[in-house]
C-alpha positions in Angstrom: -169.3 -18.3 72.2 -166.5 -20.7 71.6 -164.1 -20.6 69.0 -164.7 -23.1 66.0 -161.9 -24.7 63.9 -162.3 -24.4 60.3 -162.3 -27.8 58.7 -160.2 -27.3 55.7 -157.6 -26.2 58.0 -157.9 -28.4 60.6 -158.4 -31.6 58.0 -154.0 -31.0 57.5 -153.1 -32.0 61.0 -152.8 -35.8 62.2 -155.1 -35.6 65.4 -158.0 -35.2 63.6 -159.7 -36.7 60.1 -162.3 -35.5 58.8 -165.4 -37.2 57.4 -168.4 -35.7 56.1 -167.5 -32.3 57.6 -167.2 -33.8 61.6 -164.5 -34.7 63.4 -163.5 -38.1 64.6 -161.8 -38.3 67.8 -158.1 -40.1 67.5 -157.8 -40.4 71.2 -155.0 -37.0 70.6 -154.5 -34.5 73.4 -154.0 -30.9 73.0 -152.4 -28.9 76.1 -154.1 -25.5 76.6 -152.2 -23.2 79.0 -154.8 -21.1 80.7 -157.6 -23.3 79.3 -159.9 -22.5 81.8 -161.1 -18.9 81.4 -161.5 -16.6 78.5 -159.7 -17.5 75.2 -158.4 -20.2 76.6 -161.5 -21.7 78.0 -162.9 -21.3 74.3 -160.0 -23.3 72.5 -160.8 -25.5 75.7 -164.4 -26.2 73.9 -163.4 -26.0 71.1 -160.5 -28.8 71.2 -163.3 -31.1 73.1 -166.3 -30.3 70.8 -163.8 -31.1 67.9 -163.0 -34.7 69.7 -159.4 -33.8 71.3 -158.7 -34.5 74.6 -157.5 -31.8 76.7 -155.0 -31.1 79.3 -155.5 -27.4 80.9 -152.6 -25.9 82.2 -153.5 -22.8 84.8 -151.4 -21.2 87.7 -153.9 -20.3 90.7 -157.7 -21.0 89.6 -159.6 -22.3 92.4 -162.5 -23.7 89.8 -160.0 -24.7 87.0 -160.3 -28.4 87.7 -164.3 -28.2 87.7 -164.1 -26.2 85.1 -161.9 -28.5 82.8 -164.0 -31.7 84.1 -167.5 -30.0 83.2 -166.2 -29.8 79.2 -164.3 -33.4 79.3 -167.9 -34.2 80.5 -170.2 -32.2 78.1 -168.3 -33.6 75.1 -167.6 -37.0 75.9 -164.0 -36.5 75.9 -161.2 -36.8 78.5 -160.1 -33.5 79.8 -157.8 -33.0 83.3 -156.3 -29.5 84.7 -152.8 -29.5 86.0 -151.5 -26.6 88.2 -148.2 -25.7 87.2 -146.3 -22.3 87.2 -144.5 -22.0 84.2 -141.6 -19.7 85.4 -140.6 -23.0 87.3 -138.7 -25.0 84.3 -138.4 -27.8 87.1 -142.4 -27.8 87.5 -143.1 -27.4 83.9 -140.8 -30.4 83.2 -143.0 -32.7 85.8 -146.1 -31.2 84.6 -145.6 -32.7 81.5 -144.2 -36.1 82.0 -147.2 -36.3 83.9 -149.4 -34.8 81.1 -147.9 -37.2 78.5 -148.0 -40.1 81.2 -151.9 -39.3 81.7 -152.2 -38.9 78.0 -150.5 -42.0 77.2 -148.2 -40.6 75.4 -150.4 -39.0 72.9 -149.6 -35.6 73.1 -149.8 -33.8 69.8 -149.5 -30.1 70.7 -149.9 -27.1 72.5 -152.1 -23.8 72.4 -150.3 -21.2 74.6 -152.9 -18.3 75.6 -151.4 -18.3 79.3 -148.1 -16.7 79.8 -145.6 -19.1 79.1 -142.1 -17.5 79.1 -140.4 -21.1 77.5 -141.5 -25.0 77.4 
């Protein structure tokens, strides 16, 4: 079962307004490190469902990508998976330029449930 966002709560942040208790997609993205398995993989849905955009971060996943494609898919919202170690400040710097470059620039946070020593 994936996680749900609470409306109130969700209602005080920019990517998202609310309207007759749904969600109305801003064209926002939301990183998720380790967004495509377990906790992750629920914020994952739950960031879609809601009408965010993702970009999954994971290290070694061989099904990460199809993973992440099959929610952008079942929600009607643009979702990609970038492979990145983030012990590698060098990678992690290049992952996101390209995130934000893919995003067009509208990036508007990050849910770390993937070990992420800095960013």
């Amino acid at each position: 079962m994936a996680a749900a966002f609470n409306i109130s709560f969700a209602s005080r942040f920019s990517p998202f307004k609310v309207n007759n208790s749904s969600f109305i997609r801003l064209d926002k993205c939301i990183i998720v490190t380790g967004g495509n398995r377990g906790i992750g993989y629920a914020y994952t849905r739950a960031i879609a469902q809601a009408g965010g955009n993702v970009a999954v971060i994971y290290k070694s996943a061989q099904d990460a990508e199809q993973v992440t494609l099959a929610v952008g898919k079942e929600f009607g919202v643009k979702t990609k998976a970038y492979q990145c170690d983030v012990a590698d400040t060098q990678f992690v710097n290049a992952t996101m330029k390209q995130i934000d470059s893919d995003f067009d620039g509208n990036v508007v946070g990050l849910v770390a449930v993937g070990p992420i020593p800095f960013i």
